[in-house]
N, C-alpha and C positions, 0 to 999 in steps of 0.2 A: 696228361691231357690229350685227347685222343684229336685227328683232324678230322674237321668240318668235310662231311661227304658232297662232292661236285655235286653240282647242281644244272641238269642239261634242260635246253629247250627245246623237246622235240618239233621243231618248225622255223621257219625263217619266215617267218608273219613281219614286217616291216612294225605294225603295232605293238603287237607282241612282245618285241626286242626290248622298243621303245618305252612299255612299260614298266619292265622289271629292269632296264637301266636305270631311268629314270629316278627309281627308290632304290638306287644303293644297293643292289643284289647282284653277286657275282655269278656269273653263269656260263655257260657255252653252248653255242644252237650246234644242231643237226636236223638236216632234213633228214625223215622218218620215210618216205618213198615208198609209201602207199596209195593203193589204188584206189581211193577216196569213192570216184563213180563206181566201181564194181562192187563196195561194201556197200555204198546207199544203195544201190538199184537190188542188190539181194534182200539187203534187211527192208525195204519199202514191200516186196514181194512176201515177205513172212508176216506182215502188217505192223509191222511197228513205226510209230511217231516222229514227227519232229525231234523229242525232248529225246526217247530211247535212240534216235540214231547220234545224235550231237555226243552221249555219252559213248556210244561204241567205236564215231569215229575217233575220242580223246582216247580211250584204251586202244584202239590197233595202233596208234605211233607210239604214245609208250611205251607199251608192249616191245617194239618191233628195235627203237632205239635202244632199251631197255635188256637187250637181248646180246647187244654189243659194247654196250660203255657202262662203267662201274660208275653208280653216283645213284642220286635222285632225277629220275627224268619225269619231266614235264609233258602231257599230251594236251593238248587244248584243240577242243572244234566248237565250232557254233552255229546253229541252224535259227532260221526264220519260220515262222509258225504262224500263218494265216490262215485264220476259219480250219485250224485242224490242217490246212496241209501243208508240205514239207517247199519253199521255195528256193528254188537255186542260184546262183548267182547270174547277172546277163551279162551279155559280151559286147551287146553296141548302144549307145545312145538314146536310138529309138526305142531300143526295149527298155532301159530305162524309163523313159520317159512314158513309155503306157505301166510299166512296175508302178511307178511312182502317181499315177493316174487312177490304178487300182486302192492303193491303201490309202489314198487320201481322206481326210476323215473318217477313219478307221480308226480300227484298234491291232496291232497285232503284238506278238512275241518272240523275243530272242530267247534258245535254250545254250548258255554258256556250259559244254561241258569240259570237266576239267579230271584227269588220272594220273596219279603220280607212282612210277613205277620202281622198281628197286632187282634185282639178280630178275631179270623177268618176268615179275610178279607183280600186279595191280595190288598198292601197297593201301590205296587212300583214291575216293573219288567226289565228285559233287557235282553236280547239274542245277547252275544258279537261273532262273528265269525271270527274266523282266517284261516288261507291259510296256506296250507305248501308243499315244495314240497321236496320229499326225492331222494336224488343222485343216480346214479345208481351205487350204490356199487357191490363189488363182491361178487361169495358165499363163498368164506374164509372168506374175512372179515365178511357177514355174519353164517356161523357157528361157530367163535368165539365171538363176539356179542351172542349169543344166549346160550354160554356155560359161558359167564363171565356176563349175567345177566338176567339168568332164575332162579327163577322161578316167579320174582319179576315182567317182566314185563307183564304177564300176570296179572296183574291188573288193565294196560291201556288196554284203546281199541285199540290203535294203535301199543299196543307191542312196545309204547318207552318210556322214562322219562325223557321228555325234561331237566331235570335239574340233571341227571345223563350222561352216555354215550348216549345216545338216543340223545343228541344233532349232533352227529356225522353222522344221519345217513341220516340229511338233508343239500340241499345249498342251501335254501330261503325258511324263512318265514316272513311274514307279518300279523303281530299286534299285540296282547297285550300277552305279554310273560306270566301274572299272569291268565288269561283264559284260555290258554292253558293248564297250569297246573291246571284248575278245580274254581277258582272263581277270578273274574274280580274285583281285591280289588277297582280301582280306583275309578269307576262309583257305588261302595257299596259303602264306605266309605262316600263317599259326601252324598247318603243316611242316612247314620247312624248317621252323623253330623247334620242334617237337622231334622232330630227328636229327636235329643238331647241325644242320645248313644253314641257320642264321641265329645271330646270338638273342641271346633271353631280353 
């Protein structure tokens, strides 16, 4: 019986972790220590998308971890895709609060991309996208939303946390609730199974 190949997560995403503990998956993280703004501000200059850069930023940690530890590694990025363009994360409050002022009543999308690498080869990939569209709330309920969960959600891109109050602040979404949150266990998993990291 041959042994179950490691299984790494190239990222220390706090989410992330949380995921694939939470279902019983053995694993070990590494940050991958890549320069994330210098690959988006290249590949935005060659014209590529939201969806194409989410999957390029999951292949370069792969890749890169992939390149030093023997296993199955994990690369996961996820970008925000409003009206076609690419939005980044913000760093204080206020811009929050005009972010979240912009897509209200809107519709926009998450591109979850995911690349599982192996002797440093992009072994398996998949770019899951969801839809979401957020209500048109008001700005009370907006300012308090933003005073009962700042400073935390500035570590989404969309300044929400789907599986916190951030649920609240849409009335439709469509697809996979675990992409949304940053790794699309379903369509890993059956990977991980298939190369013999998680039993049948």
């Amino acid at each position: 019986m041959s042994l179950a190949p490691p299984i790494i997560l190239a990222s220390t995403s706090a989410i992330r972790i949380h995921l694939l503990k939470s279902a019983g998956v053995p694993f070990e993280t590494e940050r991958p220590g890549v320069d994330e703004a210098t690959i988006k501000d290249a590949l935005l200059a060659e014209g590529l998308g939201p969806r194409d850069i989410a999957d390029a930023l999951a292949e370069a940690k792969a890749l890169k971890v992939s390149r030093r530890r023997p296993g199955l590694v994990i690369g996961a990025d996820q970008t925000m895709d409003f009206e076609g363009a690419l939005f980044d994360k913000v760093e204080t409050v206020e811009q929050a609060r005009e972010r979240l002022k912009l897509i209200r009543g809107k519709t926009h999308k998450l591109h979850c991309g995911m690349v599982v690498a192996r002797d440093g080869v992009a072994i398996w990939r998949e770019v899951v996208t969801t839809t979401l569209r957020m209500r048109p709330f008001n700005d009370d309920y907006l300012e308090g939303y933003l005073q009962r969960n700042s400073p935390a959600i500035l570590s989404s891109v969309g300044c929400y946390q789907l599986e916190g109050e951030g649920v609240q602040l849409f009335d439709k979404i469509e697809g996979d609730y675990f992409a949304i949150l940053g790794l699309a266990l379903i369509p890993l998993f059956d990977l991980l199974r298939r190369h013999g990291a998680l039993p049948l």
